[in-house]
PDB file of the backbone (N, CA, C, O) and the ligand in Angstrom, with CONECT records:
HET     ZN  A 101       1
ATOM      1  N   UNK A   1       0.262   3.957  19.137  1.00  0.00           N
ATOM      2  CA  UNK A   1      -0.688   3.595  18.103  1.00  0.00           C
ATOM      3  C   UNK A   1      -0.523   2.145  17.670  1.00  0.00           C
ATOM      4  O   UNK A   1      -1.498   1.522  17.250  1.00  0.00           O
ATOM      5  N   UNK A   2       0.702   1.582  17.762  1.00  0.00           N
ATOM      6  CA  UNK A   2       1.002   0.296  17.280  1.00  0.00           C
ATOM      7  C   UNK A   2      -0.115  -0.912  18.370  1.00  0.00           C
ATOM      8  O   UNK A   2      -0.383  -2.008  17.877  1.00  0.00           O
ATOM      9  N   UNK A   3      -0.684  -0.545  19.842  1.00  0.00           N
ATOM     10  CA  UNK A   3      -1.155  -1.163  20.421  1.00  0.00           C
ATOM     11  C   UNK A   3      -2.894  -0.965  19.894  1.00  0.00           C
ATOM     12  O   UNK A   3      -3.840  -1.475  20.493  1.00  0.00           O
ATOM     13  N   UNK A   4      -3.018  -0.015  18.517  1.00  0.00           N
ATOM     14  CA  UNK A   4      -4.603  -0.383  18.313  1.00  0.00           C
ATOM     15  C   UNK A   4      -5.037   0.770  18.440  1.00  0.00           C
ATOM     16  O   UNK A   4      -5.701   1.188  17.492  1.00  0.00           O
ATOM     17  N   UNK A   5      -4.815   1.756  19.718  1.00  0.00           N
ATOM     18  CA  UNK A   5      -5.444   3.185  20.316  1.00  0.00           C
ATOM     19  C   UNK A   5      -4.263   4.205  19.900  1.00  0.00           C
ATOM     20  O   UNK A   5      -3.035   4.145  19.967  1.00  0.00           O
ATOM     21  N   UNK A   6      -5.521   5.513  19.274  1.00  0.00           N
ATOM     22  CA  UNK A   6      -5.159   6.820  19.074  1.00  0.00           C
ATOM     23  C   UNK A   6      -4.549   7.179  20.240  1.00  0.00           C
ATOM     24  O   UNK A   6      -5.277   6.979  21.212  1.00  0.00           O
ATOM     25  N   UNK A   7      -3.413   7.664  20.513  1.00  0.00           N
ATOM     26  CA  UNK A   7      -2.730   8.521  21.570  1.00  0.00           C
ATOM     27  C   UNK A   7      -3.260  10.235  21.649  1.00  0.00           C
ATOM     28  O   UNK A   7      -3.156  11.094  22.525  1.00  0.00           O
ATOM     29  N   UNK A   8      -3.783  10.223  20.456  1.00  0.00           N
ATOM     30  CA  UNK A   8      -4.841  11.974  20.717  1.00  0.00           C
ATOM     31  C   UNK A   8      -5.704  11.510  20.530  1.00  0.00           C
ATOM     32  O   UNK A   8      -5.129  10.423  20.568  1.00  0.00           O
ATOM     33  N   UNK A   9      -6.969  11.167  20.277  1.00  0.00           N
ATOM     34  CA  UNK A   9      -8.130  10.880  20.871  1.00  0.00           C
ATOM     35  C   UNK A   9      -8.567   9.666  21.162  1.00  0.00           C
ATOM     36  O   UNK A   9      -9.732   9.447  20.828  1.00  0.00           O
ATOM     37  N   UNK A  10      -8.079   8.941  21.602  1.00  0.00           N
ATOM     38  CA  UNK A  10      -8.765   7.438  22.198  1.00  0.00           C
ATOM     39  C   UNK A  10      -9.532   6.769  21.431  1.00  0.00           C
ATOM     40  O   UNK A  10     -10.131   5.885  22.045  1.00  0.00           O
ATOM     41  N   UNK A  11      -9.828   6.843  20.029  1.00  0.00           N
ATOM     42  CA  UNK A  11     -10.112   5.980  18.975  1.00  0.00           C
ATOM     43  C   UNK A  11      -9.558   4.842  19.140  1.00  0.00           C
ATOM     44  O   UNK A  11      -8.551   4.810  19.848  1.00  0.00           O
ATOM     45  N   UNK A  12     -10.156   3.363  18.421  1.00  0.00           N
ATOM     46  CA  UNK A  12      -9.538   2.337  17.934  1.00  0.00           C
ATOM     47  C   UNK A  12      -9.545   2.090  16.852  1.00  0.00           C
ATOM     48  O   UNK A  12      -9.205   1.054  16.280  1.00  0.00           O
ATOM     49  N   UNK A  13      -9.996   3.173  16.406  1.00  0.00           N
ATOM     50  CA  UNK A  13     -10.225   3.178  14.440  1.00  0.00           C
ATOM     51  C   UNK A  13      -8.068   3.537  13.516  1.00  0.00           C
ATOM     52  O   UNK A  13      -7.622   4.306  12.664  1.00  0.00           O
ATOM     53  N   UNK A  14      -7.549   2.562  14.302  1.00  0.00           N
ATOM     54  CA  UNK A  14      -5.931   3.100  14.176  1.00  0.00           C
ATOM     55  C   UNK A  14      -5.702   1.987  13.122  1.00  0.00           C
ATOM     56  O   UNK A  14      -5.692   0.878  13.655  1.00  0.00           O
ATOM     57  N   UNK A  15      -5.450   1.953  11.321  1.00  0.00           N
ATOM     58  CA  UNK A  15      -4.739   1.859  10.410  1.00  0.00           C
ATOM     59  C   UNK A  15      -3.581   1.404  10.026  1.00  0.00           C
ATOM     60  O   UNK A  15      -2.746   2.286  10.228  1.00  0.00           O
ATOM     61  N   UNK A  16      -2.902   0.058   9.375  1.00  0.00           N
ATOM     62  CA  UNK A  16      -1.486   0.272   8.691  1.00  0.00           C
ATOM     63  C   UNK A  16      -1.375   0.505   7.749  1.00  0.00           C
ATOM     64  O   UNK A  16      -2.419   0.199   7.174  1.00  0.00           O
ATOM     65  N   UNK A  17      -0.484   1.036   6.893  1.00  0.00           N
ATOM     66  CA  UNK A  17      -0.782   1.225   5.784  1.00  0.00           C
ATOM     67  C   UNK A  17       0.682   1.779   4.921  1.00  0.00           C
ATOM     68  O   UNK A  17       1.542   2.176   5.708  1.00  0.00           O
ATOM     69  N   UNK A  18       0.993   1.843   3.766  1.00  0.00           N
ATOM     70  CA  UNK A  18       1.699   2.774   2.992  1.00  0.00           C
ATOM     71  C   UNK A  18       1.677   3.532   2.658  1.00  0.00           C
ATOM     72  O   UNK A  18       0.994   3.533   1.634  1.00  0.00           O
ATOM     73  N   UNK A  19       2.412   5.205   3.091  1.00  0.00           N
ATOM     74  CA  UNK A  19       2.407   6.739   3.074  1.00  0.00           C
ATOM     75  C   UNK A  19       3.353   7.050   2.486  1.00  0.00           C
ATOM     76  O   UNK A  19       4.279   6.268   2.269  1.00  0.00           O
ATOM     77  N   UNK A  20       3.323   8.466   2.036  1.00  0.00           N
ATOM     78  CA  UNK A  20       4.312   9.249   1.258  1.00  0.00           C
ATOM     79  C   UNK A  20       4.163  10.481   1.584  1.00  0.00           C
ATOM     80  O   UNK A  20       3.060  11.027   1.613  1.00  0.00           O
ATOM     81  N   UNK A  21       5.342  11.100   1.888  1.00  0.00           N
ATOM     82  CA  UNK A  21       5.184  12.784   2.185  1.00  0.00           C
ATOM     83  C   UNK A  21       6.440  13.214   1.531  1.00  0.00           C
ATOM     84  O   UNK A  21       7.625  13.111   1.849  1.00  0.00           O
ATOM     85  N   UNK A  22       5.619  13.893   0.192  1.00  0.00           N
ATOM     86  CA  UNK A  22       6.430  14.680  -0.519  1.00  0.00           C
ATOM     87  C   UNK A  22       7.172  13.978  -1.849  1.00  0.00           C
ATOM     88  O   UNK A  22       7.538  14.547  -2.877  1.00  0.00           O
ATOM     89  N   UNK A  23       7.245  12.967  -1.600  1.00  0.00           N
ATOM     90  CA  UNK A  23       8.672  12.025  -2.991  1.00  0.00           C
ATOM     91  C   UNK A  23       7.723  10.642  -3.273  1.00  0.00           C
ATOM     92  O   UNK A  23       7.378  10.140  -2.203  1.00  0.00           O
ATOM     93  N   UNK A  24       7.513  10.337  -3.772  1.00  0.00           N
ATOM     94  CA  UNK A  24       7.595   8.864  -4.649  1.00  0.00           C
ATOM     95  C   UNK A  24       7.529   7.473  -3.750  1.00  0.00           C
ATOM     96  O   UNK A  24       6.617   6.675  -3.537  1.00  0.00           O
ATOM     97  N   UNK A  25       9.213   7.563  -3.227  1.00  0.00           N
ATOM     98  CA  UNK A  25      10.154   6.498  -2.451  1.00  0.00           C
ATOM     99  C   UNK A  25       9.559   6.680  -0.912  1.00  0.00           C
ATOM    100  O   UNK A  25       9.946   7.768  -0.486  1.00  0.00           O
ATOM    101  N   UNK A  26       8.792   6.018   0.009  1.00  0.00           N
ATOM    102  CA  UNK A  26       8.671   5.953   1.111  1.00  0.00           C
ATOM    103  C   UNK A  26      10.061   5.569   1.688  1.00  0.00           C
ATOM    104  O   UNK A  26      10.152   6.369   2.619  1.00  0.00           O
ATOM    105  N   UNK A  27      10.988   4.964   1.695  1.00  0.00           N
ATOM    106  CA  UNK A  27      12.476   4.768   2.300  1.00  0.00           C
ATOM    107  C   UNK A  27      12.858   5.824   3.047  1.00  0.00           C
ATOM    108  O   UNK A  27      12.575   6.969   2.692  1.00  0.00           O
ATOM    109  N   UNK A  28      13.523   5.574   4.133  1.00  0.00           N
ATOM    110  CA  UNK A  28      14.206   6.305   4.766  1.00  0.00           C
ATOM    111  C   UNK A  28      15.882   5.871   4.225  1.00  0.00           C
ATOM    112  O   UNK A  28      16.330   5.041   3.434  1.00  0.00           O
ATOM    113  N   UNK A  29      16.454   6.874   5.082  1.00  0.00           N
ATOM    114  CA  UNK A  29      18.291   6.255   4.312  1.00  0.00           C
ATOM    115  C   UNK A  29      18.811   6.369   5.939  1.00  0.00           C
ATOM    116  O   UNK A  29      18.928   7.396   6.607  1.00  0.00           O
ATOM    117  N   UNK A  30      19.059   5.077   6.306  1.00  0.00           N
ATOM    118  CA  UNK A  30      19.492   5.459   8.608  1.00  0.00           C
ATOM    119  C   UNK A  30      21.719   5.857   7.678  1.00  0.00           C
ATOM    120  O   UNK A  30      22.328   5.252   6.796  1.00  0.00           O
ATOM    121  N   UNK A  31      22.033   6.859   8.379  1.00  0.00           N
ATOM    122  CA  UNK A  31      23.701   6.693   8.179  1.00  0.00           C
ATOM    123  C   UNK A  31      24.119   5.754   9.165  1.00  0.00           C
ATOM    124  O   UNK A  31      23.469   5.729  10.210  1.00  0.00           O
ATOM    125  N   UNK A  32      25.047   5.005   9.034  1.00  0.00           N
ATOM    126  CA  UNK A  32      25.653   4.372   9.580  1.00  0.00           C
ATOM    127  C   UNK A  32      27.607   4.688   9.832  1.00  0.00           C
ATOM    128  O   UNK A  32      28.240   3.632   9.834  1.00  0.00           O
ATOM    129  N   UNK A  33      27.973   5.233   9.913  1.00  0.00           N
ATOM    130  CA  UNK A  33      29.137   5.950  10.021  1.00  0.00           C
ATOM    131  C   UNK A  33      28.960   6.961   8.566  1.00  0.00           C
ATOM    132  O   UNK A  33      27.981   7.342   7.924  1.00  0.00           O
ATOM    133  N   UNK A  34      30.839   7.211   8.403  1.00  0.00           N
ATOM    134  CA  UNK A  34      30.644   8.144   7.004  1.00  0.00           C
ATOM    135  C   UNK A  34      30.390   7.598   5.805  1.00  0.00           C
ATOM    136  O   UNK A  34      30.503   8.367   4.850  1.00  0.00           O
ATOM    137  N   UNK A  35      30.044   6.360   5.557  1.00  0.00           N
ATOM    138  CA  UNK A  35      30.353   5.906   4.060  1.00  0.00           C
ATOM    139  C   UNK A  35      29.309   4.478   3.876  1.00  0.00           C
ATOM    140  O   UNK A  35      28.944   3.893   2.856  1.00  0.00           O
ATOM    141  N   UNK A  36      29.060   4.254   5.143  1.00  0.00           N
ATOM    142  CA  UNK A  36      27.519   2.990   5.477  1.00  0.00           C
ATOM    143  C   UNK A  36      26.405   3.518   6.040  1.00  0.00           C
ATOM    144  O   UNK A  36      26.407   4.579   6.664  1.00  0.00           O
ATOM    145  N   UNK A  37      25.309   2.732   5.828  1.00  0.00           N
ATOM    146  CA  UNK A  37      24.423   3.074   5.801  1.00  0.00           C
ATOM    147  C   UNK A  37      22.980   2.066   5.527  1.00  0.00           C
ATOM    148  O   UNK A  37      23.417   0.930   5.341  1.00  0.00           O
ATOM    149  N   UNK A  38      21.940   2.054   5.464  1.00  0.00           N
ATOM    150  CA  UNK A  38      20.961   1.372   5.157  1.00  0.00           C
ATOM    151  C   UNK A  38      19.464   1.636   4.578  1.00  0.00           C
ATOM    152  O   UNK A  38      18.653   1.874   5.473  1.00  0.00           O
ATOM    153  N   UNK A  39      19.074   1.641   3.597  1.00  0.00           N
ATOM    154  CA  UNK A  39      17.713   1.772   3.282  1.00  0.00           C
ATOM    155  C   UNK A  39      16.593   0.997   3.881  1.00  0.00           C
ATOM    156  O   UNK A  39      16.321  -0.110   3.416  1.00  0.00           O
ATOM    157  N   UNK A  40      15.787   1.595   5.080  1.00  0.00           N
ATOM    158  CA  UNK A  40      14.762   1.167   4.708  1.00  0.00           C
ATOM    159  C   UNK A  40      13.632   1.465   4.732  1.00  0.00           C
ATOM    160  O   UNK A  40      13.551   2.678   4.923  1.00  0.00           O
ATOM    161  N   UNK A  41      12.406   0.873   4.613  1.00  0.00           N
ATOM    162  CA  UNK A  41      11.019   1.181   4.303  1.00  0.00           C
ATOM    163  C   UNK A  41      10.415   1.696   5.523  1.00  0.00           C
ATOM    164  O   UNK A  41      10.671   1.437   6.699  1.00  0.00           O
ATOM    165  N   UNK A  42       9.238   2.772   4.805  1.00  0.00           N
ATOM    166  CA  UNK A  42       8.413   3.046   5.460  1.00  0.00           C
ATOM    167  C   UNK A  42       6.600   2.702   6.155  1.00  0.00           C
ATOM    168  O   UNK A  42       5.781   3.300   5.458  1.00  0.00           O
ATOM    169  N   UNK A  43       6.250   2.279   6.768  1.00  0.00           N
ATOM    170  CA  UNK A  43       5.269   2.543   6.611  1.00  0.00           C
ATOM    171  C   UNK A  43       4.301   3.659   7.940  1.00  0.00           C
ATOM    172  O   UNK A  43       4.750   4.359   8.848  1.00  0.00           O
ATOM    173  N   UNK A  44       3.337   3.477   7.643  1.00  0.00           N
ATOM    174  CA  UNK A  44       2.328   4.406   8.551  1.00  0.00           C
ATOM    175  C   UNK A  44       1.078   3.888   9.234  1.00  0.00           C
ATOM    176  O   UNK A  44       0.348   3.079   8.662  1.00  0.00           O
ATOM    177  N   UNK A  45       0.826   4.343  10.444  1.00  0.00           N
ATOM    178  CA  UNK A  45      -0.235   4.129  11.367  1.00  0.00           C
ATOM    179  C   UNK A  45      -1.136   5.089  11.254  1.00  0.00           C
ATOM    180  O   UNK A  45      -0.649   6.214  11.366  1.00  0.00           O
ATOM    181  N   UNK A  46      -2.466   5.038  11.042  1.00  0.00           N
ATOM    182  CA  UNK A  46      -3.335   6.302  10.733  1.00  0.00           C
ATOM    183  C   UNK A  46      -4.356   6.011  11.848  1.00  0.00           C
ATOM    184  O   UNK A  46      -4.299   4.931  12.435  1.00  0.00           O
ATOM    185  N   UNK A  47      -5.103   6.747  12.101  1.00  0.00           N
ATOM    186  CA  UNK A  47      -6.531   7.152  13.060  1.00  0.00           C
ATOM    187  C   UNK A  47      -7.541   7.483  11.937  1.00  0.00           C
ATOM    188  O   UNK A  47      -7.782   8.537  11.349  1.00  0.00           O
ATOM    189  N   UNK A  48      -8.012   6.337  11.842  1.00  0.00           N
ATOM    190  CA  UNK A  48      -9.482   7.389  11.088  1.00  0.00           C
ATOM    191  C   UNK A  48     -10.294   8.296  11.615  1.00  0.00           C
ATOM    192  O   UNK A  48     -11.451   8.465  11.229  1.00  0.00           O
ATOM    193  N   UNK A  49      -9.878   8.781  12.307  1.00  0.00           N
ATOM    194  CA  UNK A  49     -11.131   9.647  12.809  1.00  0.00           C
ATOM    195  C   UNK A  49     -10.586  10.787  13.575  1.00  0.00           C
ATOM    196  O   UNK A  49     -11.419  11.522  14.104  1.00  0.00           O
ATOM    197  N   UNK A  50      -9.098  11.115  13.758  1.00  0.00           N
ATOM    198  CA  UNK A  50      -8.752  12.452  14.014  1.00  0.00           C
ATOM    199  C   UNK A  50      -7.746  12.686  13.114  1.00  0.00           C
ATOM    200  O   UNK A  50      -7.405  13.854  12.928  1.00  0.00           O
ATOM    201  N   UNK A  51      -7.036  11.514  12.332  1.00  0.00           N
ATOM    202  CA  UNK A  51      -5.873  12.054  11.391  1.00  0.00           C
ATOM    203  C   UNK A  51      -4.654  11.925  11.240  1.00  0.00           C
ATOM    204  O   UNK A  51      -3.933  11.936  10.242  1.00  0.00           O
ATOM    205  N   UNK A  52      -4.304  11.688  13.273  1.00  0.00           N
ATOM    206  CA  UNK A  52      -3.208  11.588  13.365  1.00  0.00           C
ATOM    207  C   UNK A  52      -2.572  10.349  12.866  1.00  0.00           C
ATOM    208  O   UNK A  52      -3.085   9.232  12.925  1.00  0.00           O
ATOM    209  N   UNK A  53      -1.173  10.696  12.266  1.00  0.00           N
ATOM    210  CA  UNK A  53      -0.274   9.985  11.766  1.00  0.00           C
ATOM    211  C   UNK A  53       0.726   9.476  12.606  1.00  0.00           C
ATOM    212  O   UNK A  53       0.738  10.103  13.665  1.00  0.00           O
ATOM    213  N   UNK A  54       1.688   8.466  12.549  1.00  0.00           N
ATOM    214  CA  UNK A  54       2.900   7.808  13.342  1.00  0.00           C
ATOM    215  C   UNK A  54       3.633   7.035  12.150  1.00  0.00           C
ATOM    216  O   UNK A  54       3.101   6.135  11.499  1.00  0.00           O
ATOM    217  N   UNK A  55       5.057   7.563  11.942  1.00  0.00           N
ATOM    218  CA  UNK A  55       5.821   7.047  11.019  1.00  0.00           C
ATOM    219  C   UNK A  55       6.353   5.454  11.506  1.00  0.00           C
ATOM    220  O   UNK A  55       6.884   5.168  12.579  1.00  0.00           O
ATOM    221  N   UNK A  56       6.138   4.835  10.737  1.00  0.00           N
ATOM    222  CA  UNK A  56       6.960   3.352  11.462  1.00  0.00           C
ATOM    223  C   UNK A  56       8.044   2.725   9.963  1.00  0.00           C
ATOM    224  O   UNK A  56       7.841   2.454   8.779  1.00  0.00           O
ATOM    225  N   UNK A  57       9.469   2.726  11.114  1.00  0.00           N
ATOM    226  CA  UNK A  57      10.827   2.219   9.940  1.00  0.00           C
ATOM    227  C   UNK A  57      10.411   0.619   9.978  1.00  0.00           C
ATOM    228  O   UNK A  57       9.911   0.366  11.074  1.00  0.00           O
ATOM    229  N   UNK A  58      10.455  -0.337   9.262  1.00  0.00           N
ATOM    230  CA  UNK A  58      10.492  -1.811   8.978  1.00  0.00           C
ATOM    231  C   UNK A  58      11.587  -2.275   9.347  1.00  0.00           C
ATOM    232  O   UNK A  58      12.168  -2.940   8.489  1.00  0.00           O
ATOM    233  N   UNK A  59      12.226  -2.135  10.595  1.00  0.00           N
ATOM    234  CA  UNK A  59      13.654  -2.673  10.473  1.00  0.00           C
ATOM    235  C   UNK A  59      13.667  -4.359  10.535  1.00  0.00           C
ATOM    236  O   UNK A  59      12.716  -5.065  10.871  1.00  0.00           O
ATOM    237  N   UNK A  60      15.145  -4.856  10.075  1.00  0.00           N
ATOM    238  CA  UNK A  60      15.695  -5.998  10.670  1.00  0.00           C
ATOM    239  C   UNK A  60      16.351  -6.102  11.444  1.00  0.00           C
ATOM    240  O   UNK A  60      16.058  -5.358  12.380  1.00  0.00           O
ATOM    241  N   UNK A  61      17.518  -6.913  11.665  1.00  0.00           N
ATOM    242  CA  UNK A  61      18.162  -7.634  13.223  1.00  0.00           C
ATOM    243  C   UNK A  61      19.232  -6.517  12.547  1.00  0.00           C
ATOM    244  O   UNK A  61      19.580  -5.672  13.372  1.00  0.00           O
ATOM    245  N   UNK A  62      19.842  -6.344  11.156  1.00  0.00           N
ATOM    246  CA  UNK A  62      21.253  -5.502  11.042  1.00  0.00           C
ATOM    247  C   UNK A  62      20.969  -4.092  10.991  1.00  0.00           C
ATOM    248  O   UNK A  62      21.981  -3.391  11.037  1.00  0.00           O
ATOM    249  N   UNK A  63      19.542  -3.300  10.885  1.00  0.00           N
ATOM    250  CA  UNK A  63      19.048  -2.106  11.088  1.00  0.00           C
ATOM    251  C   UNK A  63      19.117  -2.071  12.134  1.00  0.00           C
ATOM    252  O   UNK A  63      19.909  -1.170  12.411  1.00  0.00           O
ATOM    253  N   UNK A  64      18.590  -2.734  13.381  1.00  0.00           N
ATOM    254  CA  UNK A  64      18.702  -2.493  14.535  1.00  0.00           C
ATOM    255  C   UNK A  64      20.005  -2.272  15.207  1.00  0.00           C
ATOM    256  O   UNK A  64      20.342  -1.299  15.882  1.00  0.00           O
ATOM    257  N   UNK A  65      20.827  -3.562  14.846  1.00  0.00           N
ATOM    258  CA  UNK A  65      22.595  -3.276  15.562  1.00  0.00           C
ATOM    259  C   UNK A  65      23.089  -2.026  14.907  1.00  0.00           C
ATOM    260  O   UNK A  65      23.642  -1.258  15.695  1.00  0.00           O
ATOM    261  N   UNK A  66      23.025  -1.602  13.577  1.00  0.00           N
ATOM    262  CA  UNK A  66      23.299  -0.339  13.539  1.00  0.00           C
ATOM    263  C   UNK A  66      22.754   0.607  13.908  1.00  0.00           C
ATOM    264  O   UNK A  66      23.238   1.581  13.332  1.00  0.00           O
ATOM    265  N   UNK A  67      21.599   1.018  14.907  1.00  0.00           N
ATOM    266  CA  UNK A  67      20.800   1.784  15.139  1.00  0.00           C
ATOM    267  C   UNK A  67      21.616   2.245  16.606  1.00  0.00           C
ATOM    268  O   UNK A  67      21.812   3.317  17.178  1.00  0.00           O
ATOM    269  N   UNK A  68      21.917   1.021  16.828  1.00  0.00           N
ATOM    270  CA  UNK A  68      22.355   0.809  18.007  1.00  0.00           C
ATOM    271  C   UNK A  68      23.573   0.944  18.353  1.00  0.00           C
ATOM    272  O   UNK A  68      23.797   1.130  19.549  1.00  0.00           O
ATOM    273  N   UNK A  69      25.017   0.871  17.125  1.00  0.00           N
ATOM    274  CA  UNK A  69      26.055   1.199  16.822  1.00  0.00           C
ATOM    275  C   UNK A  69      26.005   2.650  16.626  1.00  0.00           C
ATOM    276  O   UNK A  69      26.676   3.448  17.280  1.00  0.00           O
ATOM    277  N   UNK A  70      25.533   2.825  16.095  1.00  0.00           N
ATOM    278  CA  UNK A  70      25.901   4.402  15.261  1.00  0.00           C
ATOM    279  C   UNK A  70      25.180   5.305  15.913  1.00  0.00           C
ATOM    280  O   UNK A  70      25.741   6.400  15.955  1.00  0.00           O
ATOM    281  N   UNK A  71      23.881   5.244  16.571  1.00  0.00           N
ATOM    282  CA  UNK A  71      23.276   6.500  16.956  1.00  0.00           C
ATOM    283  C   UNK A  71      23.481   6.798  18.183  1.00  0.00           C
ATOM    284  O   UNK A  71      24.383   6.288  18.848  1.00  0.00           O
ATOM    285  N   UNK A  72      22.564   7.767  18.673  1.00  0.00           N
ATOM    286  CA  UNK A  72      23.135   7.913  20.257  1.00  0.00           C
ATOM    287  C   UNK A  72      21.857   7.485  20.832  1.00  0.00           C
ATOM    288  O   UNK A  72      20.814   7.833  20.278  1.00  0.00           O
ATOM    289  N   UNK A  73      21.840   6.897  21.693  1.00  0.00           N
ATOM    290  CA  UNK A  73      20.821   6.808  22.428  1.00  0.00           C
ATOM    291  C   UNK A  73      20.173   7.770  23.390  1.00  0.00           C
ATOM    292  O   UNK A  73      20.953   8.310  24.175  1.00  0.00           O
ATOM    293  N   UNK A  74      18.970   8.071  23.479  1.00  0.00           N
ATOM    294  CA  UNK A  74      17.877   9.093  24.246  1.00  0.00           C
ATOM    295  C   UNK A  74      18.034   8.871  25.816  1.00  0.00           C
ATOM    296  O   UNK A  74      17.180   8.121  26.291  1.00  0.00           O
ATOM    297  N   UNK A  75      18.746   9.263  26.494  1.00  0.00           N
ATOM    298  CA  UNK A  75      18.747   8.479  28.279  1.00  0.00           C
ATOM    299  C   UNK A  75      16.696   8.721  28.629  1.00  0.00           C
ATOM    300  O   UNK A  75      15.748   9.377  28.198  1.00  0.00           O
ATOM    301  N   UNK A  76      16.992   7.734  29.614  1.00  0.00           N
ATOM    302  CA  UNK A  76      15.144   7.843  29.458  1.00  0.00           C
ATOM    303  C   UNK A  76      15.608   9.041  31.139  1.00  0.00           C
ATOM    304  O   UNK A  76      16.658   9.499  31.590  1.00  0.00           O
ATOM    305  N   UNK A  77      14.279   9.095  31.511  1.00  0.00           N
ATOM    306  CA  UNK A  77      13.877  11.123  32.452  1.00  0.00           C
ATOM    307  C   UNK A  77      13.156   9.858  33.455  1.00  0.00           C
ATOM    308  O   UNK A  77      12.552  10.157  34.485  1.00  0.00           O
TER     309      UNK A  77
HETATM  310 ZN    ZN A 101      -7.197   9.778  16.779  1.00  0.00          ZN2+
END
Protein backbone atom coordinates (compact mmCIF):
# COMPACT_ATOMS: atom_id res chain seq x y z
CA UNK A 1 0.00 0.00 0.00
CA UNK A 2 2.90 2.33 0.75
CA UNK A 3 3.55 2.21 -3.28
CA UNK A 4 -0.09 4.06 -3.84
CA UNK A 5 -2.13 0.54 -4.78
CA UNK A 6 -4.69 -1.45 -2.69
CA UNK A 7 -3.15 -4.99 -2.37
CA UNK A 8 -7.07 -6.29 -2.17
CA UNK A 9 -8.56 -4.50 -4.74
CA UNK A 10 -6.33 -2.59 -7.07
CA UNK A 11 -7.57 0.86 -6.10
CA UNK A 12 -5.29 3.94 -6.03
CA UNK A 13 -7.62 5.66 -3.79
CA UNK A 14 -4.75 4.46 -0.82
CA UNK A 15 -4.60 7.24 2.25
CA UNK A 16 -2.05 8.35 5.13
CA UNK A 17 -3.28 9.18 7.90
CA UNK A 18 -3.63 8.92 11.92
CA UNK A 19 -5.60 5.75 13.45
CA UNK A 20 -6.57 4.40 16.68
CA UNK A 21 -7.84 0.98 17.60
CA UNK A 22 -9.21 0.82 20.85
CA UNK A 23 -6.96 3.50 23.30
CA UNK A 24 -6.35 7.15 22.86
CA UNK A 25 -2.29 6.70 22.32
CA UNK A 26 -1.60 5.44 18.70
CA UNK A 27 2.18 4.33 20.02
CA UNK A 28 3.34 1.15 19.86
CA UNK A 29 5.98 0.11 22.84
CA UNK A 30 8.93 -2.30 20.39
CA UNK A 31 10.86 -4.32 23.80
CA UNK A 32 14.17 -4.13 23.44
CA UNK A 33 15.72 -6.69 25.86
CA UNK A 34 14.22 -6.96 29.58
CA UNK A 35 14.30 -3.47 30.82
CA UNK A 36 14.74 -1.27 27.14
CA UNK A 37 12.71 -0.50 24.91
CA UNK A 38 11.17 2.27 22.61
CA UNK A 39 8.00 4.18 21.91
CA UNK A 40 6.91 4.73 18.81
CA UNK A 41 4.20 6.20 16.65
CA UNK A 42 1.71 5.01 14.66
CA UNK A 43 0.32 5.72 11.65
CA UNK A 44 -2.10 4.17 8.90
CA UNK A 45 -2.60 3.52 5.17
CA UNK A 46 -6.31 3.35 4.20
CA UNK A 47 -8.12 2.39 0.72
CA UNK A 48 -11.03 4.38 0.23
CA UNK A 49 -12.91 2.25 -1.41
CA UNK A 50 -12.59 -1.30 0.10
CA UNK A 51 -11.38 -0.38 3.71
CA UNK A 52 -8.53 -2.12 3.94
CA UNK A 53 -6.14 -0.96 6.52
CA UNK A 54 -2.01 -1.37 6.88
CA UNK A 55 -0.44 -0.39 10.20
CA UNK A 56 2.82 1.65 9.59
CA UNK A 57 5.58 2.12 12.87
CA UNK A 58 7.50 5.73 12.18
CA UNK A 59 10.76 4.41 12.96
CA UNK A 60 14.31 6.04 13.21
CA UNK A 61 17.98 4.87 12.57
CA UNK A 62 17.92 3.62 16.73
CA UNK A 63 14.31 1.85 16.22
CA UNK A 64 15.63 0.17 13.47
CA UNK A 65 19.16 -1.17 15.07
CA UNK A 66 17.03 -2.32 17.78
CA UNK A 67 14.61 -4.00 15.63
CA UNK A 68 17.38 -5.53 14.36
CA UNK A 69 19.20 -6.32 17.72
CA UNK A 70 16.49 -7.66 19.63
CA UNK A 71 14.04 -9.33 17.32
CA UNK A 72 14.32 -12.30 15.31
CA UNK A 73 14.27 -12.05 11.96
CA UNK A 74 11.53 -13.83 9.41
CA UNK A 75 14.04 -16.10 6.98
CA UNK A 76 12.44 -15.16 3.61
CA UNK A 77 10.67 -18.93 1.62
ZN1 LIG B 1 -8.80 -1.54 -1.58
Amino acid sequence: MAQGVCPGCGSTEVYAGEAYYGQANPNVRLKFGALRGTTVPVSALVCADCGRLEWRLALDGDDREGIRKHFSRVPTR
